[in-house]
DSSP file (Angstrom, degrees, kcal/mol; ACC not computed):
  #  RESIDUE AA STRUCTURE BP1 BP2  ACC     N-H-->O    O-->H-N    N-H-->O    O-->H-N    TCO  KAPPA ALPHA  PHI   PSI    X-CA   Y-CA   Z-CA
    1    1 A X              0   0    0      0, 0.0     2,-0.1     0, 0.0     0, 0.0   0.000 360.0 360.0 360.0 146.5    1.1  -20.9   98.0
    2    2 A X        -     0   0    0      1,-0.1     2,-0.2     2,-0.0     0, 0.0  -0.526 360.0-124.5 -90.1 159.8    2.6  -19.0   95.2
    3    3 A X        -     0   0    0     -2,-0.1     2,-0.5    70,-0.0    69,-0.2  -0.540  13.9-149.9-100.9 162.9    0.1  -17.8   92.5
    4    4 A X  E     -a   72   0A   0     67,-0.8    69,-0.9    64,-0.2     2,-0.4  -0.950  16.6-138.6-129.0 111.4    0.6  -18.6   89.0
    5    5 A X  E     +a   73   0A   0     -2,-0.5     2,-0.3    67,-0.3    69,-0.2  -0.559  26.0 168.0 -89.7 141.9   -0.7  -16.1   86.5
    6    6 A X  E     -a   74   0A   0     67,-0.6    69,-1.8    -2,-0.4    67,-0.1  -0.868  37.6-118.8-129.0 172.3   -2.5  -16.9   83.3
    7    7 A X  E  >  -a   75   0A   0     -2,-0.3     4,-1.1    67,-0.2    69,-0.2  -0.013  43.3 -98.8 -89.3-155.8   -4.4  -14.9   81.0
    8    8 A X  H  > S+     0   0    0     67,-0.8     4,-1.3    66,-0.1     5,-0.1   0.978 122.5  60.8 -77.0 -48.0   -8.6  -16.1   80.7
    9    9 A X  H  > S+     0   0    0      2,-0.3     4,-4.5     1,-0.2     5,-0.4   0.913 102.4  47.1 -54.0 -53.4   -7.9  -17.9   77.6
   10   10 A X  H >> S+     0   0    0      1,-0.3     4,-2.7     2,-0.2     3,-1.1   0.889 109.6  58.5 -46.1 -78.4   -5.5  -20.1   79.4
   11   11 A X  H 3X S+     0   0    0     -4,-1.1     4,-1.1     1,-0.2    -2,-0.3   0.576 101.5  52.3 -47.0 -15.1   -7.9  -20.5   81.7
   12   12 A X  H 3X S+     0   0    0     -4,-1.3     4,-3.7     3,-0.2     5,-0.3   0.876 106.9  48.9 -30.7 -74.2  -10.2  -21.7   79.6
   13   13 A X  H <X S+     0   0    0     -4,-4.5     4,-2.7    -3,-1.1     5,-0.2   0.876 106.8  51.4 -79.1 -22.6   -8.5  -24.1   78.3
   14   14 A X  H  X S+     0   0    0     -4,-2.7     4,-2.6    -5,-0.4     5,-0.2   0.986 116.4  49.1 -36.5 -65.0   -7.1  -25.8   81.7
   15   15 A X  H >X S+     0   0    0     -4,-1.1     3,-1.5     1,-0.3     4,-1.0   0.808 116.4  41.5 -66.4 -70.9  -11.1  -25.7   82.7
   16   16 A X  H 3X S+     0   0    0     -4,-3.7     4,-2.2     1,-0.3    -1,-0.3   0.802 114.5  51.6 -42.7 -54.0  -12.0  -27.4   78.8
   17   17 A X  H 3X S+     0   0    0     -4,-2.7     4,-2.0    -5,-0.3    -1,-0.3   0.973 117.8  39.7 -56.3 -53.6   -8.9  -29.9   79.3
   18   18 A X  H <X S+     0   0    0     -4,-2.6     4,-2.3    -3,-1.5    -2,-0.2   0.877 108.8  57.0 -73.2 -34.9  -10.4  -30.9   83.0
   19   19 A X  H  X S+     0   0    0     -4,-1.0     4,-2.1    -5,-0.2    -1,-0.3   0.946 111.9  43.7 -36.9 -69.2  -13.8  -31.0   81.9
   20   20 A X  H  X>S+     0   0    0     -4,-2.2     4,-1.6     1,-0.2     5,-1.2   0.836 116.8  48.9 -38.2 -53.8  -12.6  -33.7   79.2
   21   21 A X  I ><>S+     0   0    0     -4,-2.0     5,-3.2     1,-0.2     3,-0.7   0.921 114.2  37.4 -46.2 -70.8  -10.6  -35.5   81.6
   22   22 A X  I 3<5S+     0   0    0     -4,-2.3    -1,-0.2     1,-0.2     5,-0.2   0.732 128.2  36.2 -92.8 -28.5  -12.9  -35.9   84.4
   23   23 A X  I 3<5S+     0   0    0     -4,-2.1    -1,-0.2    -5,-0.2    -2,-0.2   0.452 132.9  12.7-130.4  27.3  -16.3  -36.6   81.8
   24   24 A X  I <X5S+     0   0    0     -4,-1.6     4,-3.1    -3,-0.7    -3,-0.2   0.218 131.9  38.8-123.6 -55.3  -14.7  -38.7   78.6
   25   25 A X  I  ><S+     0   0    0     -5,-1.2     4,-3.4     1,-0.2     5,-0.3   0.969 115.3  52.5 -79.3 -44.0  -11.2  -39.9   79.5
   26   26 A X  H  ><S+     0   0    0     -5,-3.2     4,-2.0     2,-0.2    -1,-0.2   0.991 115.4  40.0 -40.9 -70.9  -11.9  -40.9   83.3
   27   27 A X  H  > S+     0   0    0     -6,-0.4     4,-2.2     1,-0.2    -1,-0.2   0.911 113.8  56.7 -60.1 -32.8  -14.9  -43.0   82.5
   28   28 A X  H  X S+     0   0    0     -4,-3.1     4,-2.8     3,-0.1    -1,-0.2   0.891 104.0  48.5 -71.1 -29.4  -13.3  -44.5   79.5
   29   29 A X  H  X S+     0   0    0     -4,-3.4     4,-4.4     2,-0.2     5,-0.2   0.968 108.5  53.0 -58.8 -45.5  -10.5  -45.7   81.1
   30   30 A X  H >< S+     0   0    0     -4,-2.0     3,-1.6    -5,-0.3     4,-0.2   0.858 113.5  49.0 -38.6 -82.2  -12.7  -47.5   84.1
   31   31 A X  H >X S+     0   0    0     -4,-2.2     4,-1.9     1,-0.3     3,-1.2   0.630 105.9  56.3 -42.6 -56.1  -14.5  -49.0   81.2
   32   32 A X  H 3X S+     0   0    0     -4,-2.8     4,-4.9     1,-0.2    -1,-0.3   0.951 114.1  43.5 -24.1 -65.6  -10.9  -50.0   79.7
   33   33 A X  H <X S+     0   0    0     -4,-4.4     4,-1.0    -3,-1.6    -1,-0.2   0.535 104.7  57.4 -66.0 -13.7  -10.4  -51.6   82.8
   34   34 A X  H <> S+     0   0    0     -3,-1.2     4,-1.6    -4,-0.2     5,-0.2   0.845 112.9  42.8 -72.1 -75.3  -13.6  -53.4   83.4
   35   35 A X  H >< S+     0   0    0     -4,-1.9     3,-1.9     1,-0.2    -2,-0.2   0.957 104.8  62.7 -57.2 -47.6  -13.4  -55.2   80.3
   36   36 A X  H >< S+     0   0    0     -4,-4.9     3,-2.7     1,-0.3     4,-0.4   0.965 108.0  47.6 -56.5 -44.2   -9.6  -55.9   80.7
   37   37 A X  H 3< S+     0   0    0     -4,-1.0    -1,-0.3     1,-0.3    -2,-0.2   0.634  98.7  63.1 -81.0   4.4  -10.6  -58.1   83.9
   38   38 A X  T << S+     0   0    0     -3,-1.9    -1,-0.3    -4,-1.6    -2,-0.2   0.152  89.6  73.7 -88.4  15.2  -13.4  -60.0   82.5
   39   39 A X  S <  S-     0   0    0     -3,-2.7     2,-0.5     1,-0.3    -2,-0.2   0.768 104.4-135.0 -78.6 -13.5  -10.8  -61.2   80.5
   40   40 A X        +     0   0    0     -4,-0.4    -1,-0.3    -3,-0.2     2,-0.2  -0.906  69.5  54.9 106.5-125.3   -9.6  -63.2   83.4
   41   41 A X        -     0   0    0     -2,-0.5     3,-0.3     1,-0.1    -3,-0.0  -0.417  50.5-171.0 -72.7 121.6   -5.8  -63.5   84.7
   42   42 A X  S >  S+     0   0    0     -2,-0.2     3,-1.3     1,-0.2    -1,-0.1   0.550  71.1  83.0 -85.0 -30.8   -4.6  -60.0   85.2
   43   43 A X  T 3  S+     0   0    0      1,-0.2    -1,-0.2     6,-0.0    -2,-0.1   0.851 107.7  25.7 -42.4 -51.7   -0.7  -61.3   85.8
   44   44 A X  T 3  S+     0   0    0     -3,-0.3     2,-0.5     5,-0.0    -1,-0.2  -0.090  92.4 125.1-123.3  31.9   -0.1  -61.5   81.7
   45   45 A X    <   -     0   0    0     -3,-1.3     4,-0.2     1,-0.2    -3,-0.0  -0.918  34.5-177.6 -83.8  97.7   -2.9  -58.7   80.6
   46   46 A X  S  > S+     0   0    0     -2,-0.5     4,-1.9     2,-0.2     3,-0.4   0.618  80.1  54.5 -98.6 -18.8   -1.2  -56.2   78.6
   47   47 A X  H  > S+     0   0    0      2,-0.2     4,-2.4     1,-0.2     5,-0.3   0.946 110.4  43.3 -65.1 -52.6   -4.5  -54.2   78.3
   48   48 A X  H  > S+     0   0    0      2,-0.2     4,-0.5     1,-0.2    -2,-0.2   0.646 108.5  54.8 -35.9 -22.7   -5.1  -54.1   81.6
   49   49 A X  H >> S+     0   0    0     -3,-0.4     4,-1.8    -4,-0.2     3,-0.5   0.943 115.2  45.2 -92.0 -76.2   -1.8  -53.3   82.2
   50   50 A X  H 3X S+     0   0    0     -4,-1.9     4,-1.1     1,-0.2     5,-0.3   0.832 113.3  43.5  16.0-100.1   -2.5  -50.4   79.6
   51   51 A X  H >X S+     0   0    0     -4,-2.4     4,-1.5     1,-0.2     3,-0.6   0.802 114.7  50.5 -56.5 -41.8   -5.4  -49.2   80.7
   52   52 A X  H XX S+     0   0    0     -4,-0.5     3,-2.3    -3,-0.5     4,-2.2   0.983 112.0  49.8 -77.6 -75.3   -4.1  -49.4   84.6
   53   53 A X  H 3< S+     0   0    0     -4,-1.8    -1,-0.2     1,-0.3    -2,-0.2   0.593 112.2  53.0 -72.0 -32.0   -0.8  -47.4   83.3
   54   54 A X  H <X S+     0   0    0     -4,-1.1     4,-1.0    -3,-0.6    -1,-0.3   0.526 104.0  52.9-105.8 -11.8   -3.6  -44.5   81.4
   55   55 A X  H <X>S+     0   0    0     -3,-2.3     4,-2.0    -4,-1.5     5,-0.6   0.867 106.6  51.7 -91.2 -44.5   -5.7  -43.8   84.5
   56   56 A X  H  <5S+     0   0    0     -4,-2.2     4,-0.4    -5,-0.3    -2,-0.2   0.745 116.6  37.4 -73.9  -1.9   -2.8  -42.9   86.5
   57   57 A X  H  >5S+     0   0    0      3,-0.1     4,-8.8     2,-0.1    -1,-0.2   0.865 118.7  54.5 -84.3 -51.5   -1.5  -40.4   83.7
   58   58 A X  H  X5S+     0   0    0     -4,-1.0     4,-1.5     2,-0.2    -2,-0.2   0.945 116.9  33.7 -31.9 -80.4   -5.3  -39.6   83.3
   59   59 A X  H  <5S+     0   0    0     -4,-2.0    -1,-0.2     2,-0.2    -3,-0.1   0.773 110.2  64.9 -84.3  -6.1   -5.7  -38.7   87.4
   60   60 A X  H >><S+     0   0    0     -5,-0.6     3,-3.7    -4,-0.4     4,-2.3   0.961 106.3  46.8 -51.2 -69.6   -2.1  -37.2   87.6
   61   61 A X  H >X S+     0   0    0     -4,-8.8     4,-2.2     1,-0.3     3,-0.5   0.821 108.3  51.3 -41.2 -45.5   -3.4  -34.6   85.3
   62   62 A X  H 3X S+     0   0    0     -4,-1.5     4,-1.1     1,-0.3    -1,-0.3   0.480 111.9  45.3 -80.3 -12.3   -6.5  -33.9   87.0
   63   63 A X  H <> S+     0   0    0     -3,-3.7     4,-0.7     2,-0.1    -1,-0.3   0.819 117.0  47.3-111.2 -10.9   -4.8  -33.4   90.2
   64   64 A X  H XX S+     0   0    0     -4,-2.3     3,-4.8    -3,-0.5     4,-1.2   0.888 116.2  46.5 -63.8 -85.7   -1.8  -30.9   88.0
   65   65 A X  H >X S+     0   0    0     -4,-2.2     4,-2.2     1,-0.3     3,-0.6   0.702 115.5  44.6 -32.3 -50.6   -4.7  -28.9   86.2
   66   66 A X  H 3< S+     0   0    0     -4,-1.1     4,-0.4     1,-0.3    -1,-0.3   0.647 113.7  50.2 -93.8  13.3   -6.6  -28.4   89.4
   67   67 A X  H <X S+     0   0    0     -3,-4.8     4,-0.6    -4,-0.7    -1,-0.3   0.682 114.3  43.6 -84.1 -31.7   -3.6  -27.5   91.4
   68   68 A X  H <X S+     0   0    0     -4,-1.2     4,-1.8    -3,-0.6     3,-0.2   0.843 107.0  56.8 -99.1 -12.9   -2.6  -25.2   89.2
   69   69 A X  H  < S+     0   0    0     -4,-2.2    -1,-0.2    -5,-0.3    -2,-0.1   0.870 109.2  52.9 -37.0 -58.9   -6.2  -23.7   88.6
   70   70 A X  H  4 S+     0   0    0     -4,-0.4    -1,-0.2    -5,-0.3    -2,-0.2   0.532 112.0  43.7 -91.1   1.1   -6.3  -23.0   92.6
   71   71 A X  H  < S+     0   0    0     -4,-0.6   -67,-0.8    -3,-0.2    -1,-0.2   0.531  90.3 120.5 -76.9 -33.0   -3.3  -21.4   92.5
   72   72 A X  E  <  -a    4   0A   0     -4,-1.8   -67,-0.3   -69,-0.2     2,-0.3  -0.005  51.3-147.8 -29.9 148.8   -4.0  -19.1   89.2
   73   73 A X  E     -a    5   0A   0    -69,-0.9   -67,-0.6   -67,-0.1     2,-0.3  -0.888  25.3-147.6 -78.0  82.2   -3.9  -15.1   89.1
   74   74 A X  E     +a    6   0A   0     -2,-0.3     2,-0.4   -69,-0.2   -67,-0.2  -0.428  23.2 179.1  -8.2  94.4   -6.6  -14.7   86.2
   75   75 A X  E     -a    7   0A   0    -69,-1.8     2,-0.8    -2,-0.3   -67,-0.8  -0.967  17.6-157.2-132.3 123.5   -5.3  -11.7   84.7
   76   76 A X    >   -     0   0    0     -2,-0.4     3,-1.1   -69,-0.2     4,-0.4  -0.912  17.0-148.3 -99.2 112.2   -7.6  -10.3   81.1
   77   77 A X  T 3  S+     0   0    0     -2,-0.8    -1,-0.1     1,-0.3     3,-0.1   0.438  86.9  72.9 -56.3 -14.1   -4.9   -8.3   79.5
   78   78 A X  T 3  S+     0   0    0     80,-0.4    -1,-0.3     1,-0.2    79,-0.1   0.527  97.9  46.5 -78.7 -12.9   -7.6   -5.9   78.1
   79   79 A X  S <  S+     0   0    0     -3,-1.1    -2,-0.2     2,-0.0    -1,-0.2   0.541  88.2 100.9 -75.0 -24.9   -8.2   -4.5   81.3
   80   80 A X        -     0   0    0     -4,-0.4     2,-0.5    77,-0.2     3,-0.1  -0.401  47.5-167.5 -79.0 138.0   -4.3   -3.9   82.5
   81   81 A X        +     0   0    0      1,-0.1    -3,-0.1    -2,-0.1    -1,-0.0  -0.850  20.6 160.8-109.5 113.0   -3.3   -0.5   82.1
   82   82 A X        -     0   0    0     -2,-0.5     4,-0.1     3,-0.2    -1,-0.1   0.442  62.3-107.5-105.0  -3.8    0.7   -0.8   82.6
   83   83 A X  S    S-     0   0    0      1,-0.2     3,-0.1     2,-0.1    -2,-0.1   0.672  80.8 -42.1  87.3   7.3    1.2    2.8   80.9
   84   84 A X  S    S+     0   0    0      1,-0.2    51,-1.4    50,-0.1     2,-0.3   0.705 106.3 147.5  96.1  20.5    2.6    1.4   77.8
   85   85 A X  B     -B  134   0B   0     49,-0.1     2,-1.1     1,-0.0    49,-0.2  -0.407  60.3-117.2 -70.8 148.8    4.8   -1.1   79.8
   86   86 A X        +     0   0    0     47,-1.7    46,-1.0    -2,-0.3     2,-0.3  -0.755  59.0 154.7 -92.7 108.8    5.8   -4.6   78.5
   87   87 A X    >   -     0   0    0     -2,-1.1     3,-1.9    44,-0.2    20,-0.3  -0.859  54.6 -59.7-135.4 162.5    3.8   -6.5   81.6
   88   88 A X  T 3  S+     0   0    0     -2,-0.3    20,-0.2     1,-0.2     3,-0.1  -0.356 130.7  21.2 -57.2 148.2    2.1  -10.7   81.4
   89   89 A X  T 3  S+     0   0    0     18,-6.1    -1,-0.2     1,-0.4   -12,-0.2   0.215  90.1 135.2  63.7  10.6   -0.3  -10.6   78.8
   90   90 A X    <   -     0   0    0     -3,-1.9    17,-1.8    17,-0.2     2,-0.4  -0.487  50.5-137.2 -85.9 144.7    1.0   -7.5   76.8
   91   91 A X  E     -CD 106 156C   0     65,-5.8    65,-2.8    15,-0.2     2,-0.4  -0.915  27.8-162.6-109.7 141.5    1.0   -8.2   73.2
   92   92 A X  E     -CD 105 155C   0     13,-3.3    13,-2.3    -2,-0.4     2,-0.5  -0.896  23.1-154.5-121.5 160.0    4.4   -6.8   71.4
   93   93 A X  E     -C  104   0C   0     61,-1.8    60,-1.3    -2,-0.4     2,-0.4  -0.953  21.8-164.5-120.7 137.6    5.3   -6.1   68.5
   94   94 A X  E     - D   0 152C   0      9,-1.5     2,-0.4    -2,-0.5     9,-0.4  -0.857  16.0-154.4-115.8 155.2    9.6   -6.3   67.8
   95   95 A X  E     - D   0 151C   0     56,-1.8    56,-2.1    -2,-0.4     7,-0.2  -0.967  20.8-141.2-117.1  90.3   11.7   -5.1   65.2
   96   96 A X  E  >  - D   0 150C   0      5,-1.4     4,-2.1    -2,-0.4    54,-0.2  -0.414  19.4-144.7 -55.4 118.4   15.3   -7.4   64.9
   97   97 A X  T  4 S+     0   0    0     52,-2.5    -1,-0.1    -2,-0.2    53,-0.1   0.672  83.5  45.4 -80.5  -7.1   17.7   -5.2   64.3
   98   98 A X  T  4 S+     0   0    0      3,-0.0    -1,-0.2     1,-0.0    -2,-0.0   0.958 127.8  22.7 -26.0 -98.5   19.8   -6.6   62.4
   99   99 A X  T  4 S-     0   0    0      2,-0.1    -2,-0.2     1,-0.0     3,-0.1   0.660  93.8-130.9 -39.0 -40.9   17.6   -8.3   59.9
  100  100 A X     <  +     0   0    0     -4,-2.1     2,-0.3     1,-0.2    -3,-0.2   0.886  54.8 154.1  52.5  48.7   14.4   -5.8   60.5
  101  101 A X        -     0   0    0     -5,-0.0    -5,-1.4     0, 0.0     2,-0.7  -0.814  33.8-123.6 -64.3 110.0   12.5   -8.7   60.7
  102  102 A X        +     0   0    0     -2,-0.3     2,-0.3    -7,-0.2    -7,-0.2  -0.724  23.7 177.9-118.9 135.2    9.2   -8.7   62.8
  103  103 A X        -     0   0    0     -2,-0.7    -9,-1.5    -9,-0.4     2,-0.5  -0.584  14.5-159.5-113.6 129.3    7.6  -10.3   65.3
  104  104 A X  E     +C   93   0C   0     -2,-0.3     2,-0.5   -11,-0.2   -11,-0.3  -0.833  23.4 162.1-104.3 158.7    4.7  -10.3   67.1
  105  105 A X  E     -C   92   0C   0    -13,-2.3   -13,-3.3    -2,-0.5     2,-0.4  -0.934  29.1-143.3-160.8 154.2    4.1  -11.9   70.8
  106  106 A X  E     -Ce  91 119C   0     12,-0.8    14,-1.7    -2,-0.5     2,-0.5  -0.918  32.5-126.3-108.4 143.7    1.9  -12.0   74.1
  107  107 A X  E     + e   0 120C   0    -17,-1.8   -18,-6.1    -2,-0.4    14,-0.2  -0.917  48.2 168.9 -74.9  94.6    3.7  -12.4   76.9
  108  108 A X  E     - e   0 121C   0     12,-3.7    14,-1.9    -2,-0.5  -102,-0.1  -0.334  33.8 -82.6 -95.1 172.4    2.0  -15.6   78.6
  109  109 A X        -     0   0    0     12,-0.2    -1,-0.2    -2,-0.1     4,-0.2  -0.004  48.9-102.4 -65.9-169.7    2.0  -18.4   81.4
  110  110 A X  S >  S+     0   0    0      1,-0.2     3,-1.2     2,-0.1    11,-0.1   0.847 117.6  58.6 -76.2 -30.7    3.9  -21.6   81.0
  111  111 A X  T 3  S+     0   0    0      1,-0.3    -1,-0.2     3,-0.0  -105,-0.1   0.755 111.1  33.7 -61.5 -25.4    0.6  -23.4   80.2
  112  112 A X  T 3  S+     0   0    0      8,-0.1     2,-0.7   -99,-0.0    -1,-0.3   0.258  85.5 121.2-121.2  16.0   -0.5  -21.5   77.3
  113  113 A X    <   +     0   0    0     -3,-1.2     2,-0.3    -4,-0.2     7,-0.1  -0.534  19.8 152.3 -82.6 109.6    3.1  -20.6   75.4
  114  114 A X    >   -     0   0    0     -2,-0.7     3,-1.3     1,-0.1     4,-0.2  -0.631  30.6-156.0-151.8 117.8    3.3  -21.9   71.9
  115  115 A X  T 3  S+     0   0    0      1,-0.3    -1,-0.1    -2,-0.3     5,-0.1   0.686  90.9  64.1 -71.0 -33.3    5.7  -19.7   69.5
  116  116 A X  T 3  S+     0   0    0      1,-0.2    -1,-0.3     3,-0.1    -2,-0.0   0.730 107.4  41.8 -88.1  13.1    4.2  -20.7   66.3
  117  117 A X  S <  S-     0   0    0     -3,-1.3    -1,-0.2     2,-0.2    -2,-0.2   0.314 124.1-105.2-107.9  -2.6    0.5  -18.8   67.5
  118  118 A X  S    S+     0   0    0      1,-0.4   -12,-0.8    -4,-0.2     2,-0.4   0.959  77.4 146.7  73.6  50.6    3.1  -15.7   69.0
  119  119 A X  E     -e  106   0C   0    -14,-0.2    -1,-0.4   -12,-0.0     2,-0.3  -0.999  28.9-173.0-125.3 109.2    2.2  -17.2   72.6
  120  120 A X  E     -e  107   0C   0    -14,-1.7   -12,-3.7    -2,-0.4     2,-0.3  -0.981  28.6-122.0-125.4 151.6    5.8  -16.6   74.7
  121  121 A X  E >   -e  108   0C   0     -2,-0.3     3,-1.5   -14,-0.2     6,-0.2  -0.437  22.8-129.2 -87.0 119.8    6.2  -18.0   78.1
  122  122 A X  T 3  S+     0   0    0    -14,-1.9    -1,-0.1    -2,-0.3   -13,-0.1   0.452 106.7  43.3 -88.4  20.7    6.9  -14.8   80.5
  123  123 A X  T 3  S+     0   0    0    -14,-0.1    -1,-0.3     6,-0.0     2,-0.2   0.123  90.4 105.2-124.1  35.6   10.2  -16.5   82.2
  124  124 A X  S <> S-     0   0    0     -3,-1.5     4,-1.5     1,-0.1     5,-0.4  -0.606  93.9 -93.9 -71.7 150.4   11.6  -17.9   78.7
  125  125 A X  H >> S+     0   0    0      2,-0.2     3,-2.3    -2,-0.2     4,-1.3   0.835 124.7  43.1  -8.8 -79.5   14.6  -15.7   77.6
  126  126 A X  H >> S+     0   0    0      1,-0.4     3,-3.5     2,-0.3     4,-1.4   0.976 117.8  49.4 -79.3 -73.1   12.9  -13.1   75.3
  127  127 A X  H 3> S+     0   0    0      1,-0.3     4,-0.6     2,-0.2    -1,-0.4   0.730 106.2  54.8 -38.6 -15.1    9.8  -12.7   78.1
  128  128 A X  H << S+     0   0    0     -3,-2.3    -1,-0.3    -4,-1.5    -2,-0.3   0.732 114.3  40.1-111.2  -6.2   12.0  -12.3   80.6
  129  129 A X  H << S+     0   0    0     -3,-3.5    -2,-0.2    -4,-1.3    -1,-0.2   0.501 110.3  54.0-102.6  -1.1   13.8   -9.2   78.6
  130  130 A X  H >< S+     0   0    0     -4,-1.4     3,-2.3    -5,-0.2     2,-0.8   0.570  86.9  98.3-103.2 -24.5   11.1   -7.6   77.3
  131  131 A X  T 3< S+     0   0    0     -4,-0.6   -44,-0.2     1,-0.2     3,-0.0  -0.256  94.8  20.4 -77.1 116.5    9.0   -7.0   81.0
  132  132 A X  T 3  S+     0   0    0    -46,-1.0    -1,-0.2    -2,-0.8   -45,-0.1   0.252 104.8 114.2 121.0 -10.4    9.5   -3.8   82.3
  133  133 A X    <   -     0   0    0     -3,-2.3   -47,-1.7   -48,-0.1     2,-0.3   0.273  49.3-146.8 -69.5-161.4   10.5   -2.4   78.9
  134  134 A X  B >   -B   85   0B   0    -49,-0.2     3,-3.9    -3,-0.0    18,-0.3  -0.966  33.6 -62.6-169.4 158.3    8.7    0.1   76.8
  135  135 A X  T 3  S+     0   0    0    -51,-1.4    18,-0.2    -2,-0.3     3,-0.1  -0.117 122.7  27.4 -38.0 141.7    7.8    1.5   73.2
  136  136 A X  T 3  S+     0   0    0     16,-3.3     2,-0.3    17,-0.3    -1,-0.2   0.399  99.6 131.6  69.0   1.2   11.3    2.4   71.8
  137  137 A X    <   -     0   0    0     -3,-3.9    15,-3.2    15,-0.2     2,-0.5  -0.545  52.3-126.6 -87.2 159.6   13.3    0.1   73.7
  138  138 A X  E     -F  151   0C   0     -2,-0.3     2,-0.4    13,-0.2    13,-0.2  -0.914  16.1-167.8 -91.3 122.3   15.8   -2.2   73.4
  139  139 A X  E     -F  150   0C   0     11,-2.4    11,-2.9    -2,-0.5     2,-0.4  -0.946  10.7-149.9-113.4 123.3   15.8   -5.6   74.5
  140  140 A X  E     -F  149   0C   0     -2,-0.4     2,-0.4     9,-0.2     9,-0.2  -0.556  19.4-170.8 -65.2 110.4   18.8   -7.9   74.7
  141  141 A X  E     -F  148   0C   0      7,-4.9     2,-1.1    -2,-0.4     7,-1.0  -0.940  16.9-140.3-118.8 149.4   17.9  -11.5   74.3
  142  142 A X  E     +F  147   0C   0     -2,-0.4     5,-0.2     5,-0.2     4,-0.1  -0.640  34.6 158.6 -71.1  61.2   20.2  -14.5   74.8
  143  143 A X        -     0   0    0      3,-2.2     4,-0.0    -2,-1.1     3,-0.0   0.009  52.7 -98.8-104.0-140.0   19.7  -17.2   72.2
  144  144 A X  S    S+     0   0    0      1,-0.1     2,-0.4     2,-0.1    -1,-0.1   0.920 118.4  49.5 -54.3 -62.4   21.9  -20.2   70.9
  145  145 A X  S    S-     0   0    0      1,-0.2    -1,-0.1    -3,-0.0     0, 0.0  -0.885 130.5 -68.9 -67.4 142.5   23.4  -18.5   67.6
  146  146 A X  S    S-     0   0    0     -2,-0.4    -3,-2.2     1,-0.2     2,-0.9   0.976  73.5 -46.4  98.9 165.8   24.5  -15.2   69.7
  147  147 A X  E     - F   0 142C   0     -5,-0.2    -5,-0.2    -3,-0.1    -1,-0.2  -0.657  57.0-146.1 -90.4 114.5   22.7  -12.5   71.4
  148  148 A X  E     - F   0 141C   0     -7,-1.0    -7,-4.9    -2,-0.9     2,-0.4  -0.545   1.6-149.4 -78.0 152.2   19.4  -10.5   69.5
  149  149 A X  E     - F   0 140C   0     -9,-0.2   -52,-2.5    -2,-0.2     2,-0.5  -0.856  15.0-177.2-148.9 142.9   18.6   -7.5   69.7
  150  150 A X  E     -DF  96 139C   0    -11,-2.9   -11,-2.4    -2,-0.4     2,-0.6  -0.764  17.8-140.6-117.4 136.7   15.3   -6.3   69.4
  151  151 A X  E     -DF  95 138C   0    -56,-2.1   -56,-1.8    -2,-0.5     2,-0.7  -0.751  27.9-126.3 -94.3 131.8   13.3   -2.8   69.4
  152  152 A X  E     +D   94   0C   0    -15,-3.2   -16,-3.3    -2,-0.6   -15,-0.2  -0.738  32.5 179.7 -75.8 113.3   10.4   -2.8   71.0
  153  153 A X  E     -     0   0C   0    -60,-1.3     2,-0.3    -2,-0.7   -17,-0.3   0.974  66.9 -15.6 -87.7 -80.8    8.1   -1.3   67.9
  154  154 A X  E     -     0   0C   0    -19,-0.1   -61,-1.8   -60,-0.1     2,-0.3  -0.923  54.4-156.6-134.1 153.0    4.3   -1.2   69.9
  155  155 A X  E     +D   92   0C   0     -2,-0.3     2,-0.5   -63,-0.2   -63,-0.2  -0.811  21.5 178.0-107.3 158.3    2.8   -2.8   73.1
  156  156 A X  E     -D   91   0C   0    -65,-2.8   -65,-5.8    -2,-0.3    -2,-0.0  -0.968  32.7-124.8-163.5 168.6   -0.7   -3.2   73.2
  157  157 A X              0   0    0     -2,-0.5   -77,-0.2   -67,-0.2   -67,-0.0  -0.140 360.0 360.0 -94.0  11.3   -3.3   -4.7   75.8
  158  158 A X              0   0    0    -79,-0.1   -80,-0.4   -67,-0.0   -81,-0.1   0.120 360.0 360.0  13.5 360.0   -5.3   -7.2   73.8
């Protein structure tokens, strides 16, 4: 099985998300469902129906989170030394050249990317042109309006 790296943080929050799962949403649903069949005839019970519809979303997750959990490479970006490579969990800093507009970003898993905390997904576009770079490069990114291009300003290990 192929490994999936996240940083700890991610992994955190998978373990907090399953934790929820498995000792609020899990028991509430049962309970959902308990009550919807002391209502009686289950045929035309749109809570039941519900409730029925929200444990299977409910134990779908639990079995994504802990698949991808047992697969993980746990990588603490304060520990990697890459030499002053752009590697997963390196935080960068860009310069648009154009504009000279600047950006910061960690290079992340799929699980934990969200752009507006400068969380990027390392095989989106921009991650997948900045790894392997280094301070004082240039990276060519692909986006809708036209192709950026961005100097890599500083990497750091965070």
């Amino acid at each position: 099985m192929a490994t999936i790296p996240i940083t700890k943080r991610g992994a955190e929050k998978l373990k907090t998300e399953l934790h929820r799962l498995k000792t609020v949403d899990r028991p509430g649903v049962i309970q959902a469902i308990a009550e919807a069949r002391a209502q009686g005839d289950l045929s035309e019970n749109a809570e039941y129906d519900a409730a029925k519809d929200r444990q299977g979303f409910i134990e779908g997750r639990i079995q994504e989170i802990e698949g991808k959990l047992a697969a993980a490479q746990i990588i603490d970006p304060s520990s990697v030394d890459a030499g002053g490579k752009v590697v997963f969990g390196a935080t960068v800093e860009l310069e648009e050249e154009t504009s000279g507009e600047k950006v910061k970003y960690q290079i992340v898993g799929e699980d934990e990317a969200d752009l507006k905390q400068g969380l990027i997904n390392v095989s989106s576009p921009i991650g997948r042109a900045l790894i392997g770079k280094e301070e004082g490069d240039t990276a060519e990114v692909q986006a809708p309006g036209g192709t950026k291009r961005y100097e890599i300003v500083a990497v750091s290990y965070l």
